[in-house]
N, C-alpha and C positions, 0 to 999 in steps of 0.2 A: 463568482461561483463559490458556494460553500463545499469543505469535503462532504457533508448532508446531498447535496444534489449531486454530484459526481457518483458518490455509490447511488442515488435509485439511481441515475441515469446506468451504470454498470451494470443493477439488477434487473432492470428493463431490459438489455442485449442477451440476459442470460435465455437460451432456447430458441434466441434467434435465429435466424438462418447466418451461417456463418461465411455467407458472400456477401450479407448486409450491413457488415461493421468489423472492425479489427477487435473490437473489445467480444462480439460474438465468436470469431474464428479465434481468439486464444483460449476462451472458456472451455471451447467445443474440441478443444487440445487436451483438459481436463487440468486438475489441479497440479499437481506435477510440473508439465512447463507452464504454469501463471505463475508456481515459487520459483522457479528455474528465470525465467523473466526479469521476476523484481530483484534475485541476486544479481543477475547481469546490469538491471540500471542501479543498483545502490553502489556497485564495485564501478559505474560511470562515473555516481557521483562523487565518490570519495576522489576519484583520478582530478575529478575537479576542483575540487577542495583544495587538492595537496599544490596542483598549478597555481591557485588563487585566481582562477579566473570565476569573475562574479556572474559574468553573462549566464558563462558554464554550466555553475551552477546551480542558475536557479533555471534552468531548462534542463537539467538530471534531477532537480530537487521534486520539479512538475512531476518526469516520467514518473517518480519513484512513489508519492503518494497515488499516482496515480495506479500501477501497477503492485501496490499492497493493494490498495481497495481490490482492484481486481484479486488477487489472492486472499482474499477474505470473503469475498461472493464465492469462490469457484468452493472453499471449503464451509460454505454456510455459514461463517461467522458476521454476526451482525455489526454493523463500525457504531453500534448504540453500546454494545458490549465492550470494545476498544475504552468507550470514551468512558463508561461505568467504571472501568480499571482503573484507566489516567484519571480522575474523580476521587479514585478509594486512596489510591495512592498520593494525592497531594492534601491531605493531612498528615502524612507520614515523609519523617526526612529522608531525602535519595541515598543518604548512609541506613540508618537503622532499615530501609523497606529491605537493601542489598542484603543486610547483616540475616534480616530475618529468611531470605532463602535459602539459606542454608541448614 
């Protein structure tokens, strides 16, 4: 499975009936708790991290792309738009892109 098919597959749930899928009943929660969500599994997976258990995390590392996609449907943002960033930004070094935020 690419992250490409996981979001249509997320954008297909959007409007679903939210007794026909867990990815329908979070949307239908609104955007709010899908951020609220993906904090709770990214502070999973860092907890994973820090134990070193590798099972860990690559079953929070799952939840965690999976539950941004989802918080990127709920807020309309396209993951074509994501990867256009991560694109613009690797001709540019991870110092100067940081430097230039400012």
């Amino acid at each position: 499975m690419t992250l490409d098919d996981l979001y249509a597959t997320i954008l297909s749930r959007k409007g679903a009936d939210p007794s026909s899928s867990w990815t329908a009943q979070l949307l239908a929660k609104g955007p709010e708790k899908c951020a609220e969500k993906f904090g709770e599994e990214a502070v999973e997976a860092i907890i994973e991290a820090v134990k070193n258990d590798r099972d860990g995390l690559t079953s929070e590392a799952a939840d965690v792309l999976y539950h941004l996609l989802v918080m990127l449907a709920a807020r309309d943002v396209p993951l074509s738009d994501v990867l256009d960033e991560l694109a613009r930004r690797q001709s540019t070094s991870g110092i100067a892109e940081k430097a230039a935020r400012k």
